[in-house]
C-alpha positions in Angstrom: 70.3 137.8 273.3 70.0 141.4 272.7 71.3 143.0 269.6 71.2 146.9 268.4 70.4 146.5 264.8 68.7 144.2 262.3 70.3 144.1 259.1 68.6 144.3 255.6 68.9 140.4 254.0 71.5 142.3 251.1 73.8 143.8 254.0 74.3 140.1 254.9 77.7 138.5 255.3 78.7 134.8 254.8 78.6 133.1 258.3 81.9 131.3 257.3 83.7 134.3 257.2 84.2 134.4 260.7 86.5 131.8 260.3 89.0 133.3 258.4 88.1 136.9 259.7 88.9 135.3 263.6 92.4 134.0 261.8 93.1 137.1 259.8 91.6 140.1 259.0 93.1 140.6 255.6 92.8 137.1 254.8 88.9 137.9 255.0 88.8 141.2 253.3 90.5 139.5 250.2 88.1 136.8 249.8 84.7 138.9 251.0 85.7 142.0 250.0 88.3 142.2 246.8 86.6 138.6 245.7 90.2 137.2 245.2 90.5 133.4 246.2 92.9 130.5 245.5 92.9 127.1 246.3 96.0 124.9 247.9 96.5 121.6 249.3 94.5 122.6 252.7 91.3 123.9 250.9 90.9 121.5 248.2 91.1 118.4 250.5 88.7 120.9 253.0 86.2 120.6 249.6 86.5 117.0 249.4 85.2 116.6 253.0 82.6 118.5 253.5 80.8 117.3 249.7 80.8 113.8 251.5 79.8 115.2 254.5 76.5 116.8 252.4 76.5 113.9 250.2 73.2 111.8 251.1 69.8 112.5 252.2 69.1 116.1 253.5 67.2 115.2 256.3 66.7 112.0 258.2 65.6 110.2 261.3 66.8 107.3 263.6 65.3 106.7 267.1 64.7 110.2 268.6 67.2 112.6 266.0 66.5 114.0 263.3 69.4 114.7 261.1 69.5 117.4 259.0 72.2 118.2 256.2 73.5 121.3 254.9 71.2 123.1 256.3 70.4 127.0 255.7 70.6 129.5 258.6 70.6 133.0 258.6 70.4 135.7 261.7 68.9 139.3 261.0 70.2 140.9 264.2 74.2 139.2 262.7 73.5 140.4 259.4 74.6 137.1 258.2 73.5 133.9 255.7 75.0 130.5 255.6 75.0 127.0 256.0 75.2 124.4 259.1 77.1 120.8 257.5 74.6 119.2 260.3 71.8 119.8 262.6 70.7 117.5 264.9 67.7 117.5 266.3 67.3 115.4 269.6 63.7 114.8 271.3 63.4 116.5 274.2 60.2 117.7 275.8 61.5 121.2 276.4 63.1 121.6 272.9 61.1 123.2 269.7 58.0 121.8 267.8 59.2 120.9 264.1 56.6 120.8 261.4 55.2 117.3 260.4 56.9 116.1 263.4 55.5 114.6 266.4 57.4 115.9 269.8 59.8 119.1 270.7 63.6 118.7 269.6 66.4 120.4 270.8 68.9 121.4 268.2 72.4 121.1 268.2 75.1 122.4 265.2 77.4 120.2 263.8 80.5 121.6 262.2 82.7 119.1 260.4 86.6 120.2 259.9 89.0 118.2 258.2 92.3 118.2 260.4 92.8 117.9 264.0 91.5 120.4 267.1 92.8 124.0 266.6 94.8 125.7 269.4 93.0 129.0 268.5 89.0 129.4 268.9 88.2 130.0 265.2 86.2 127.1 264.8 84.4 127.3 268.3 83.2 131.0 266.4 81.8 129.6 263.6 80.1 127.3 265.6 78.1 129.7 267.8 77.4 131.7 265.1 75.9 128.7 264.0 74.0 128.1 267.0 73.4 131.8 267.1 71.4 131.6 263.8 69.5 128.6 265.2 68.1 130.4 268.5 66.8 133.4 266.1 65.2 131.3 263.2 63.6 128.6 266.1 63.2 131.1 268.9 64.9 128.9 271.3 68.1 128.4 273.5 71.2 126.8 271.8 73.9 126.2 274.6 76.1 123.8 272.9 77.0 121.8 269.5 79.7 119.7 268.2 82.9 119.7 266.3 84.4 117.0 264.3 87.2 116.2 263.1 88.0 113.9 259.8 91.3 113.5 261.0 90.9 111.9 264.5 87.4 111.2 263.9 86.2 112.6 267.0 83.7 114.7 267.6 83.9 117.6 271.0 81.2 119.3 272.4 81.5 122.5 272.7 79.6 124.8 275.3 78.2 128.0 273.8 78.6 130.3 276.4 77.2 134.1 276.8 80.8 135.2 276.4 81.3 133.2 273.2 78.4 134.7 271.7 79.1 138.2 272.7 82.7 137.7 271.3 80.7 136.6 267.7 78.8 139.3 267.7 81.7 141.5 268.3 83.0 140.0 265.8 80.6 140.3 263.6 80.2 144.0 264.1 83.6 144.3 263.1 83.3 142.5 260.1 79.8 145.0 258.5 82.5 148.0 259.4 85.1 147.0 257.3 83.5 145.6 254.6 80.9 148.9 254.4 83.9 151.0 254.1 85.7 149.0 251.6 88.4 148.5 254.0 91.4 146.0 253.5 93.4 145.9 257.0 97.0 145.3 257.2 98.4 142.6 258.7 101.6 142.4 260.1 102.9 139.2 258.8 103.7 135.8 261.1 104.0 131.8 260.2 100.6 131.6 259.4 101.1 133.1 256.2 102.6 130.0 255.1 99.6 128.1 255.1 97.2 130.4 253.7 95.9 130.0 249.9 96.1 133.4 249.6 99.9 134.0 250.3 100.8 134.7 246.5 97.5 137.6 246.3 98.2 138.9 249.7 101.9 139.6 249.0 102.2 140.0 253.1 105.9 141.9 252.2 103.2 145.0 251.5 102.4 144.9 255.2 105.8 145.3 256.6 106.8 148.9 257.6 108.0 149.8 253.8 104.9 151.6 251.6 103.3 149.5 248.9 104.4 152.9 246.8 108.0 152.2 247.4 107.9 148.6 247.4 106.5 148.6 243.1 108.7 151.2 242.5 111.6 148.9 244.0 110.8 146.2 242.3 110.3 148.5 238.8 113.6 149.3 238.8 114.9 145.8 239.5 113.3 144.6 235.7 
């Protein structure tokens, strides 16, 4: 991978962020950049899953992986911190050496999501910026990792491809633009907005083709 910049460890974004920057912009620049969150039904159950996915030992071993939980990654050249749910790391004689172990290992990501496969790719993004992180922190290739999902209980493997991780780091770019200029994007509003937490803060009326100005002064006269 070749990036243009390293970022400073305080310019760095949350990795997670991709995920709801990939599904909306404004969703992202409300949480990351106004600090504004609220919980529903979808993110509270989202909660539940992933503290039993951390729940247990943080790392441990049966036959040739090493299982690691909640694990912390960060990338320099992404500008970004975060956390992996899992890390495997499978024995393999052209993988990485791991301190205190005996052997090379080959790491693969592990994102857990609660639900069912998504038609869209925003989980497939926050799992090669997962792997991403991996190849800068081991020095080593990370072509693929795994998503599960609680509700089917299976787990895909997903290729990380050079065009996946040129698309993250597109993305990613992006994402430092915005948030060093302050910058909350409207969003032209769709069904999604129904499912999102952050329906009642983002008032997505705002975005429509009416100004926010004439909009508050609308509803002013209305009291």
């Amino acid at each position: 991978m070749i990036f243009m910049k390293e970022y400073k460890q305080e310019e760095y974004l949350m990795l997670s962020g991709i995920q709801h920057f990939a599904f909306c912009k404004r969703q992202w620049a409300l949480i990351h950049i106004e600090n504004l969150w609220q919980e529903n039904y979808h993110t509270a159950i989202g909660n539940v899953f992933h503290e039993k996915v951390h729940d247990g030992a943080i790392t441990e071993k049966r036959g040739n992986i090493i299982t690691s939980r909640a694990m912390p990654v960060h990338s320099s050249a992404l500008g970004i911190s975060g956390e992996c749910d899992v890390v495997e790391f499978h024995l393999d004689k052209s993988g990485v050496k791991i301190k205190g172990r005996q052997g090379r290992y080959t790491p693969y990501p592990v994102e857990y999501k609660k639900g069912v496969p998504k038609k869209t790719e925003v989980d497939t993004l926050q799992l090669a910026a997962q792997a991403m992180c991996l190849e800068e922190m081991l020095c080593c290739d990370v072509n693929s990792g795994y998503l599960f999902y609680g509700q089917t209980r299976h787990r895909e493997k997903i290729e990380i491809t050079h065009e996946l991780k040129e698309k993250v780091t597109d993305i990613f770019q992006q994402m430092h633009m915005l948030f060093e200029r302050g910058h909350t994007p409207r969003v032209k509003p769709s069904k999604s907005c129904n499912s999102c937490s952050l329906n009642d803060l983002c008032l997505p009326v705002l975005c429509k083709s009416k100004s926010a100005k004439g909009y508050i002064q609308k509803m002013l006269n209305e009291v």
